[in-house]
Backbone as ProteinMPNN parsed JSONL, in Angstrom:
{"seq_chain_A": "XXXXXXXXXXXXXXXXXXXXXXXXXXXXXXXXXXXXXXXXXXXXXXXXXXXXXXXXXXXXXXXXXXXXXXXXXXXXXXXXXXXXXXXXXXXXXXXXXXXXXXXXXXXXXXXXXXXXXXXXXXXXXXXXXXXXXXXXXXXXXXXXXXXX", "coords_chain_A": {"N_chain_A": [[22.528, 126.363, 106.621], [25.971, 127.153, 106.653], [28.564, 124.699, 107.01], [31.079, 125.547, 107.76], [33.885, 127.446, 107.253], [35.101, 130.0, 105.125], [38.27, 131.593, 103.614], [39.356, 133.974, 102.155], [42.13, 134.679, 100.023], [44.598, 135.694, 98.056], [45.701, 134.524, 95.364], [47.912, 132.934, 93.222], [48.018, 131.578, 89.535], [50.488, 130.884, 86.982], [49.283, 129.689, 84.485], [46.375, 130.521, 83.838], [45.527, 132.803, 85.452], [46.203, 136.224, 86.686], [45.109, 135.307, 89.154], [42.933, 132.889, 91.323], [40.985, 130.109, 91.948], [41.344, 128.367, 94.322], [41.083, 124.571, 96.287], [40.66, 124.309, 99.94], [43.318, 123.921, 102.068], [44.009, 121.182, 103.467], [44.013, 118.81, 106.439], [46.926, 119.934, 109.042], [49.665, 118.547, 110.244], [52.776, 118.339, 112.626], [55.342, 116.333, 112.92], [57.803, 114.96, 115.008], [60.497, 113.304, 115.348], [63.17, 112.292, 117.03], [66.897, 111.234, 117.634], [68.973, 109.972, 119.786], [71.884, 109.725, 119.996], [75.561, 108.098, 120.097], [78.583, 110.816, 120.549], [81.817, 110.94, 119.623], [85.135, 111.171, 118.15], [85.369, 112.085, 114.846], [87.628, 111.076, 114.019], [87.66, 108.157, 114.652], [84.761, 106.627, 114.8], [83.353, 104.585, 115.441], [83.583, 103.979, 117.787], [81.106, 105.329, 118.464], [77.907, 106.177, 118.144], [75.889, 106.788, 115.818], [73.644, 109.605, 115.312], [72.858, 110.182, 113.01], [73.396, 109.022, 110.806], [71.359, 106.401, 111.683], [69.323, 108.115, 111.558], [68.752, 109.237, 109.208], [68.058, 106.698, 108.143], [65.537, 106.479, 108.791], [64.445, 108.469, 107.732], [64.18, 107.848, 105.197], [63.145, 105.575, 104.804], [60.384, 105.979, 105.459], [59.947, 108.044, 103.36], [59.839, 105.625, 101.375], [57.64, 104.078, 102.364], [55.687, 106.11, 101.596], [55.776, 106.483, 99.102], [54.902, 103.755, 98.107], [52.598, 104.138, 98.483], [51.344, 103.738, 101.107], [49.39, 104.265, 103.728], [48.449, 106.396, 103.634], [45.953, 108.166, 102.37], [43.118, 108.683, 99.822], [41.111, 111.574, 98.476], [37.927, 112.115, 97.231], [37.964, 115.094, 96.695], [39.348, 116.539, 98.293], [41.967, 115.297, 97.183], [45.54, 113.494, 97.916], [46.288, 113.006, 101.499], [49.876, 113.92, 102.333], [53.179, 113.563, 103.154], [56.401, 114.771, 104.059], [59.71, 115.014, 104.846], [60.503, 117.678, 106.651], [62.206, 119.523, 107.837], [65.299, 119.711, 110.138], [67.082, 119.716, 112.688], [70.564, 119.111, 113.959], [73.041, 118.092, 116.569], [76.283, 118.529, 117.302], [78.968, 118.226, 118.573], [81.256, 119.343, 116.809], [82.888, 120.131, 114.243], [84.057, 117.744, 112.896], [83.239, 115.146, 114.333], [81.394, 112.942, 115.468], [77.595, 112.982, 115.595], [75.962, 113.906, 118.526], [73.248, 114.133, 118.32], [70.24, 114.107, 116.892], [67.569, 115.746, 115.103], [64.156, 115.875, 113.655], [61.831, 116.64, 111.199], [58.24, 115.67, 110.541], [56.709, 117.0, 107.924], [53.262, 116.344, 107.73], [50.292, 116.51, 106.063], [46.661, 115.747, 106.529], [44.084, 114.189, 104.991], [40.737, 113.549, 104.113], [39.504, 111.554, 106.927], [41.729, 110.56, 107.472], [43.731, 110.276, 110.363], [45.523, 112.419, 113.256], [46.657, 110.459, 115.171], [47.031, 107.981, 113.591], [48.733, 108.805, 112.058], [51.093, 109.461, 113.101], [51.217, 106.656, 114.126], [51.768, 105.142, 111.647], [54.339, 106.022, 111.215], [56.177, 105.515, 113.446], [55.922, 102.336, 112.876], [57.991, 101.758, 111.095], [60.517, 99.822, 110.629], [62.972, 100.811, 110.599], [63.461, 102.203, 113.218], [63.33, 100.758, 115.382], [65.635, 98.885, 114.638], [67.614, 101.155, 115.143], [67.181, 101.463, 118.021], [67.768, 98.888, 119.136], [70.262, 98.78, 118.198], [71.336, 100.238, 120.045], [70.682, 103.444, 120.292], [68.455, 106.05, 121.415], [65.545, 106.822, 120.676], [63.242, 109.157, 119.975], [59.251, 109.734, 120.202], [57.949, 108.834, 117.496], [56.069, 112.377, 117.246], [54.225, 114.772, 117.903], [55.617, 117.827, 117.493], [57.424, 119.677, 120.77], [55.708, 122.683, 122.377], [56.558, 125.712, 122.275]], "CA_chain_A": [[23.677, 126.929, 107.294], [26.909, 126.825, 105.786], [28.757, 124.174, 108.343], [32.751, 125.558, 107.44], [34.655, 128.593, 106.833], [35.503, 130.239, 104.442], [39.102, 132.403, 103.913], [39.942, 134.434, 101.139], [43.31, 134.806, 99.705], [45.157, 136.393, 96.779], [47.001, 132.977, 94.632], [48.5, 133.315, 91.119], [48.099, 130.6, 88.437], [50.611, 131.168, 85.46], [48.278, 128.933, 83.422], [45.175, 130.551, 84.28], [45.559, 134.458, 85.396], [46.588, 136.698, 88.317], [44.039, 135.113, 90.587], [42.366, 131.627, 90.883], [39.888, 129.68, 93.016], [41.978, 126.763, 95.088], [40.37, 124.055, 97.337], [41.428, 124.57, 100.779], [44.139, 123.39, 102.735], [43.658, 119.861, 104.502], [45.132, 119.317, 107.605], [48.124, 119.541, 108.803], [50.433, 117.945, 111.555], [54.503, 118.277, 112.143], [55.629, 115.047, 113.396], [59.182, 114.906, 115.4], [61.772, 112.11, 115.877], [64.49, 112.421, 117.796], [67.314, 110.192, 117.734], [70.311, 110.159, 120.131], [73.352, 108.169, 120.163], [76.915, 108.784, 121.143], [79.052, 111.334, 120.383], [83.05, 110.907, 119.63], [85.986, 112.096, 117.148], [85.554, 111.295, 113.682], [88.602, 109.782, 113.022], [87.197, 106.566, 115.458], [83.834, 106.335, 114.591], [83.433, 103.124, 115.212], [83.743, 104.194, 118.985], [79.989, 106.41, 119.196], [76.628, 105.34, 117.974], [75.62, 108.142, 114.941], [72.159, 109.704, 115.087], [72.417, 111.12, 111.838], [72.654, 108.006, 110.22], [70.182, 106.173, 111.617], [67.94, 108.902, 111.477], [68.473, 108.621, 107.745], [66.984, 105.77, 107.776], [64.176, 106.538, 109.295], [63.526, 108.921, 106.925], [64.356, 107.641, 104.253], [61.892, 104.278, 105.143], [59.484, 106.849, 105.326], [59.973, 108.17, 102.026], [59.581, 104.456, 100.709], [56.659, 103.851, 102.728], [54.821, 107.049, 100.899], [55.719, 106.258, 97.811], [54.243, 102.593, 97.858], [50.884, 104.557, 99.074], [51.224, 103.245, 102.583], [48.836, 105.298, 104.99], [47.716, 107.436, 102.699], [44.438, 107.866, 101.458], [42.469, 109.704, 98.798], [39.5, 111.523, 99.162], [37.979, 113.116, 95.659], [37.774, 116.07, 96.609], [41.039, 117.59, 98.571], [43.165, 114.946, 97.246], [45.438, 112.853, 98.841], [47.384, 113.029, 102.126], [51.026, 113.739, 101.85], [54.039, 113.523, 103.919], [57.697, 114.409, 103.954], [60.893, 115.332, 105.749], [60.72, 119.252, 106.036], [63.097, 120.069, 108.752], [65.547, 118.561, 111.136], [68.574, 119.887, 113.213], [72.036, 118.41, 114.373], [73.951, 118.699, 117.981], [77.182, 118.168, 117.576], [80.286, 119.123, 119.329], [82.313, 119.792, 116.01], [82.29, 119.473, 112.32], [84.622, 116.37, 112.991], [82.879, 114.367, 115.266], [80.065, 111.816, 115.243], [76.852, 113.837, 116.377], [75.231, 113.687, 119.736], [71.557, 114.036, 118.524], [69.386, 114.203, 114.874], [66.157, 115.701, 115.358], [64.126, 116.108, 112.47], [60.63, 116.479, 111.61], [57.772, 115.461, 108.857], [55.365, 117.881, 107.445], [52.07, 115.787, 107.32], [48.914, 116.83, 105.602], [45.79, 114.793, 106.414], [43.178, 114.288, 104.31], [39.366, 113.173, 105.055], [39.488, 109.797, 106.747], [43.005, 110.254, 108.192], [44.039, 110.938, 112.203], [46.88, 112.293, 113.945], [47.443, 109.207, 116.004], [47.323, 106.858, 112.422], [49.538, 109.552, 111.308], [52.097, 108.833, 113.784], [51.333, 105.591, 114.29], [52.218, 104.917, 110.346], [55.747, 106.264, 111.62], [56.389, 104.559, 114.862], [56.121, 101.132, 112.825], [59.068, 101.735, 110.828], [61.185, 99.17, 111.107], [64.156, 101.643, 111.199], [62.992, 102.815, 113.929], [63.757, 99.474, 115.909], [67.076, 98.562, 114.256], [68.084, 102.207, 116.034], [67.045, 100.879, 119.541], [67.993, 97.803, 119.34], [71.733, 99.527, 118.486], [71.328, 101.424, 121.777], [70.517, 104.646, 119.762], [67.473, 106.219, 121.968], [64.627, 107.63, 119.588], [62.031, 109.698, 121.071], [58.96, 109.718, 118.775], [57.698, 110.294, 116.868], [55.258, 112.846, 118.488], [53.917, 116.811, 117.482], [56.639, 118.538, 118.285], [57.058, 120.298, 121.551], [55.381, 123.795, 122.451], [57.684, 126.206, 122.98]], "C_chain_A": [[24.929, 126.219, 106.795], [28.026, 125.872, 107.098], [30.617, 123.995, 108.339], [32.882, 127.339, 107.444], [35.35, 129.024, 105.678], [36.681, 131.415, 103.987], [39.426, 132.627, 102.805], [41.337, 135.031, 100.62], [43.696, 135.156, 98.25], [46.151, 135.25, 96.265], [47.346, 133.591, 92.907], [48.723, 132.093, 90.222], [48.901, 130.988, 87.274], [50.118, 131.051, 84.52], [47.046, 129.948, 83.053], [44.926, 132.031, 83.966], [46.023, 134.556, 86.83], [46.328, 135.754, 89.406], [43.394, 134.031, 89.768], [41.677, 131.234, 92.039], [40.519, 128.237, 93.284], [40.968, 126.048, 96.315], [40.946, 124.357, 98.659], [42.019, 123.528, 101.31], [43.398, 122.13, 103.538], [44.159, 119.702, 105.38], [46.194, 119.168, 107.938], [48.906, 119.32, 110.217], [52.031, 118.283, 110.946], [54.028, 116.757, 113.352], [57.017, 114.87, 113.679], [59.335, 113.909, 115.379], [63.141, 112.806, 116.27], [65.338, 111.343, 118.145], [69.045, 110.571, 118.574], [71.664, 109.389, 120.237], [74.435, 108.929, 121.043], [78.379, 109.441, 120.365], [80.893, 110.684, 120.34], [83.539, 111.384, 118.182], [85.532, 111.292, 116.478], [86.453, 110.754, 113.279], [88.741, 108.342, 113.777], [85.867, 106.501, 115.696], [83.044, 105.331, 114.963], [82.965, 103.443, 117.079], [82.254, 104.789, 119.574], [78.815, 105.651, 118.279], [75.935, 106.974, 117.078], [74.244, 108.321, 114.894], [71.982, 109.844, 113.617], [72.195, 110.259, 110.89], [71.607, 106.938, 110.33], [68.984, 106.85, 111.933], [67.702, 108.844, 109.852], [68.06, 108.051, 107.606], [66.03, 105.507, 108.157], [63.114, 107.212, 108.061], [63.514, 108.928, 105.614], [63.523, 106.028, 103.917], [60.627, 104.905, 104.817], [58.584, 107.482, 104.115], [59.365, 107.084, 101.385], [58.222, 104.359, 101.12], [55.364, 104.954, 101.664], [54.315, 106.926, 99.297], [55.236, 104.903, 96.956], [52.899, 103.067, 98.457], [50.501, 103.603, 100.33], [50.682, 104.344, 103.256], [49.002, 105.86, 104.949], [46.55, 107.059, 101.752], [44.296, 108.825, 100.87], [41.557, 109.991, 99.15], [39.659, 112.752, 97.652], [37.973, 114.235, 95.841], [39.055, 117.206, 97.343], [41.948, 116.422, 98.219], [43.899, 114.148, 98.042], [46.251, 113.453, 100.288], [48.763, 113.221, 102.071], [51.814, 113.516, 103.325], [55.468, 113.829, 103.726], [58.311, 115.4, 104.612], [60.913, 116.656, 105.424], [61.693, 120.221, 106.951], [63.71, 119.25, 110.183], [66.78, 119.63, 111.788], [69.488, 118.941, 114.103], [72.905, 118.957, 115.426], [75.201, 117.929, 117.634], [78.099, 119.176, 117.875], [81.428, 119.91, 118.055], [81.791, 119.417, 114.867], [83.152, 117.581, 111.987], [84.587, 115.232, 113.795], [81.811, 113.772, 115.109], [78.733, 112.761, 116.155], [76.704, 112.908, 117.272], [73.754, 113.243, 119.255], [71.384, 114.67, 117.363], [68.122, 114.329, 115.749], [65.447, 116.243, 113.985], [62.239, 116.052, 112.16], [59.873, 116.07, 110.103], [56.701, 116.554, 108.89], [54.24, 117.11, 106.997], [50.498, 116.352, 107.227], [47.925, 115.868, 105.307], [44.821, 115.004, 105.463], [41.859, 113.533, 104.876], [39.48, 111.224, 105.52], [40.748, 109.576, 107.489], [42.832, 110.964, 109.901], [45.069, 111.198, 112.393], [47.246, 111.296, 114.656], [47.367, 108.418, 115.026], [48.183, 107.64, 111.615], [50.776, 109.29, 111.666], [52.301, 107.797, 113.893], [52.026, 104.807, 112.817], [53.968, 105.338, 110.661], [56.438, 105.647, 113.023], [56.349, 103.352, 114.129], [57.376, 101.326, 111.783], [59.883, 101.123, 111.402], [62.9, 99.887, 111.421], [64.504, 102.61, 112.817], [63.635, 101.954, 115.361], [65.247, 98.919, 116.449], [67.835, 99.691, 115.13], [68.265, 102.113, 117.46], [67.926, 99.72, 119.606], [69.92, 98.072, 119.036], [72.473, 100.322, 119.696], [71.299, 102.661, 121.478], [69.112, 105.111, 121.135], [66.677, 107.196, 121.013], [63.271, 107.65, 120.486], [61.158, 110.678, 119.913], [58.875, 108.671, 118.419], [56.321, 110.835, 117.581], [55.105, 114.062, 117.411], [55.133, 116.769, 118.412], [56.23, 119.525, 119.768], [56.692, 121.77, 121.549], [56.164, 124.532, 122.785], [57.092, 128.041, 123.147]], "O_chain_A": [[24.995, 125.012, 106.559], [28.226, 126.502, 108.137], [31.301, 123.024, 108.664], [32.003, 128.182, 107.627], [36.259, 128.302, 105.267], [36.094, 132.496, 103.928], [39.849, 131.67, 102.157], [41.494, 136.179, 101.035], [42.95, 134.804, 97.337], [47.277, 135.12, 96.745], [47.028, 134.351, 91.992], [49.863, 131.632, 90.292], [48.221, 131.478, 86.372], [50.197, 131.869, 83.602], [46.822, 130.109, 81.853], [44.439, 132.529, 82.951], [46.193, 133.732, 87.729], [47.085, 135.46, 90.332], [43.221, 133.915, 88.555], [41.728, 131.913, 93.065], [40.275, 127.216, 92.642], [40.265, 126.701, 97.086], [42.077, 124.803, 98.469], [41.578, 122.383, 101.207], [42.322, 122.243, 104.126], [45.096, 120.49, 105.502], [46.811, 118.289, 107.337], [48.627, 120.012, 111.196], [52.475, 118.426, 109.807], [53.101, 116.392, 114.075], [57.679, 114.602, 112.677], [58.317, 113.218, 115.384], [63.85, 113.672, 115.758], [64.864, 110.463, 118.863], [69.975, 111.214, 118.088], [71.998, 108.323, 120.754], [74.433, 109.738, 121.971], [79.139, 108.721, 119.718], [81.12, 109.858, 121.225], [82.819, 111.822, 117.285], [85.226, 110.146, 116.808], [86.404, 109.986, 112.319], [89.667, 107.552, 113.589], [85.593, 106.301, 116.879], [81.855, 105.408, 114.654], [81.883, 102.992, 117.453], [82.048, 104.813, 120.787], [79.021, 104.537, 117.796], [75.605, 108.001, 117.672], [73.543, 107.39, 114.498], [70.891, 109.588, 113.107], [71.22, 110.338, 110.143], [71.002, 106.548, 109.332], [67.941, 106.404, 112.411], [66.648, 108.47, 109.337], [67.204, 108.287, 106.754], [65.502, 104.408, 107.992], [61.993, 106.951, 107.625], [62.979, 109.788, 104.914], [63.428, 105.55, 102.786], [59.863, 104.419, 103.983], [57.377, 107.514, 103.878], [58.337, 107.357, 100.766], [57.435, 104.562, 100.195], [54.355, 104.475, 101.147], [53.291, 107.103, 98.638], [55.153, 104.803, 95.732], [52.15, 102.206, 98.917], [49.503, 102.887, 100.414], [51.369, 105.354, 103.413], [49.671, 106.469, 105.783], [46.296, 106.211, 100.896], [44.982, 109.833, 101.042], [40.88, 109.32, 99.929], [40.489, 113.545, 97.209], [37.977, 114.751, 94.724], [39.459, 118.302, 96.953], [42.913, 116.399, 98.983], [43.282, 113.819, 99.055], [46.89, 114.484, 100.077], [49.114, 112.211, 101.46], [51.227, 113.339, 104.392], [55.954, 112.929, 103.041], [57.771, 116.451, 104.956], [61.219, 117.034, 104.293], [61.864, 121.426, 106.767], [63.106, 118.537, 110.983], [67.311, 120.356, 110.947], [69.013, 118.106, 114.872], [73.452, 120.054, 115.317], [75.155, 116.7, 117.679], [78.14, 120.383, 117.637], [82.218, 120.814, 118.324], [80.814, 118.76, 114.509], [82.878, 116.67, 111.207], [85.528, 114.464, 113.996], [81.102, 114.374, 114.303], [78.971, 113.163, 117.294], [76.996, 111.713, 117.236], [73.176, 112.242, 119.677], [72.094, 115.543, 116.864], [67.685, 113.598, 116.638], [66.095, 116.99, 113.252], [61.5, 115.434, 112.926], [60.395, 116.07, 108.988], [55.987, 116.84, 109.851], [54.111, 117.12, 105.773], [49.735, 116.553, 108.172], [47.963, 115.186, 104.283], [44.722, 116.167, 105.071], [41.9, 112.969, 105.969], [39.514, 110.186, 104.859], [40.903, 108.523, 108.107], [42.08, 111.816, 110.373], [45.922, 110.47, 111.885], [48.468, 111.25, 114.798], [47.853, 107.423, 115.563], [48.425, 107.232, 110.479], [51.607, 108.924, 110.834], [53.488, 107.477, 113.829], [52.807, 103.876, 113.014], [54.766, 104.621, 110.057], [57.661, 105.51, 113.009], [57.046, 102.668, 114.877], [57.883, 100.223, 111.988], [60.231, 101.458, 112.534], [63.73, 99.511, 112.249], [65.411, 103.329, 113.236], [64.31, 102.518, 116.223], [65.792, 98.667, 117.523], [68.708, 99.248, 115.877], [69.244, 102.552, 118.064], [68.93, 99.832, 120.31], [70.729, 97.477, 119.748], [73.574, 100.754, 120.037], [71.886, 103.349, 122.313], [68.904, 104.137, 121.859], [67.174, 108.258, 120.64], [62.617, 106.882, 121.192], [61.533, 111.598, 119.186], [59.48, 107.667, 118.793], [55.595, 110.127, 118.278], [55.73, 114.215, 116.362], [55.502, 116.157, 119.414], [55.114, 120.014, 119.941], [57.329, 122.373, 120.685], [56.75, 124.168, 123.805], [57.799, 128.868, 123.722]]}, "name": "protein", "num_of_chains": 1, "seq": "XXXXXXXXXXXXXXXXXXXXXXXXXXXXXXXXXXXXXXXXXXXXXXXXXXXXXXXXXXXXXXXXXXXXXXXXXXXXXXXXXXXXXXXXXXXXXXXXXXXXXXXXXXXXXXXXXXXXXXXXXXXXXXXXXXXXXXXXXXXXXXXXXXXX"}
C-alpha cells in the first residue's frame, strides 16, 4: 500500500519539453511578525519609534541567518528547506510620517526532519528581535498568521 498521495499537474521545462516529472512540494508554513512602534511627522523622527526599520532588521537577520545554513536542513531527496520574506504591509497615517505598524511575513518550506515550532523558533531567536523590545517597539511573533 502506497502510504502518500499522489497529484498530477501540467509543468513546463524549457530544457526538457512541454511536460516533466517534478518531486513534490515539501511543506509549507507562513510565519508573521508584527512590529509596532510610534507613529509621528517625518520631519521629527527622532520623536516616534519606526516599525519599518526595525522590522528590517529582522528580516534582514533572517536573510543572514539562511544564508549561513542556520536551521535548515537537507534531506536527499526533496532538497533543502528554504525561507524568505514574501509579504509584509505598512499602517501609516501618511506618506510623511514614521509608521504605526510593519507586519510582514516569511514563506517557509520544511523539509523532512524540520517542525513548525523549530521553524519559528529559528525566528524568535533573532537577536533583532530583542534590540526592537528592548527600544520599546512591541513585536508580536513570530506566529502562522491569523485565520481570517
Amino acid at each position: 500500500e502506497f502510504p502518500g498521495v499522489i497529484f498530477t499537474e501540467g509543468t513546463g521545462d524549457s530544457n526538457r519539453s512541454a511536460l516533466g516529472i517534478y518531486r513534490g512540494q515539501r511543506g509549507r508554513m507562513q510565519i508573521e511578525v508584527e512590529v509596532v512602534g510610534a507613529s509621528c511627522h517625518g520631519s521629527n523622527p527622532t520623536a516616534g519609534l519606526n516599525p519599518l526599520e526595525y522590522g528590517a532588521r529582522i528580516i534582514v537577520e533572517a536573510t543572514e541567518q539562511i544564508k549561513r545554513g542556520e536551521g535548515i536542513l537537507d534531506n536527499a531527496f526533496l532538497g533543502k528547506g528554504t525561507r524568505t520574506a514574501s509579504w509584509c504591509k505598512l499602517d501609516t497615517p501618511s506618506y510623511c510620517a514614521v509608521p504605526q505598524k510593519f507586519t510582514f511575513r516569511f514563506d517557509r518550506r520544511m523539509t523532512v526532519g524540520e517542525t513548525p515550532e523549530q521553524c519559528v523558533a529559528d525566528i524568535a531567536g533573532l537577536p533583532a528581535i530583542e534590540v526592537a523590545r528592548k527600544a520599546g517597539l512591541t513585536v508580536t511573533g513570530p506566529r502562522p498568521p491569523p485565520l481570517h
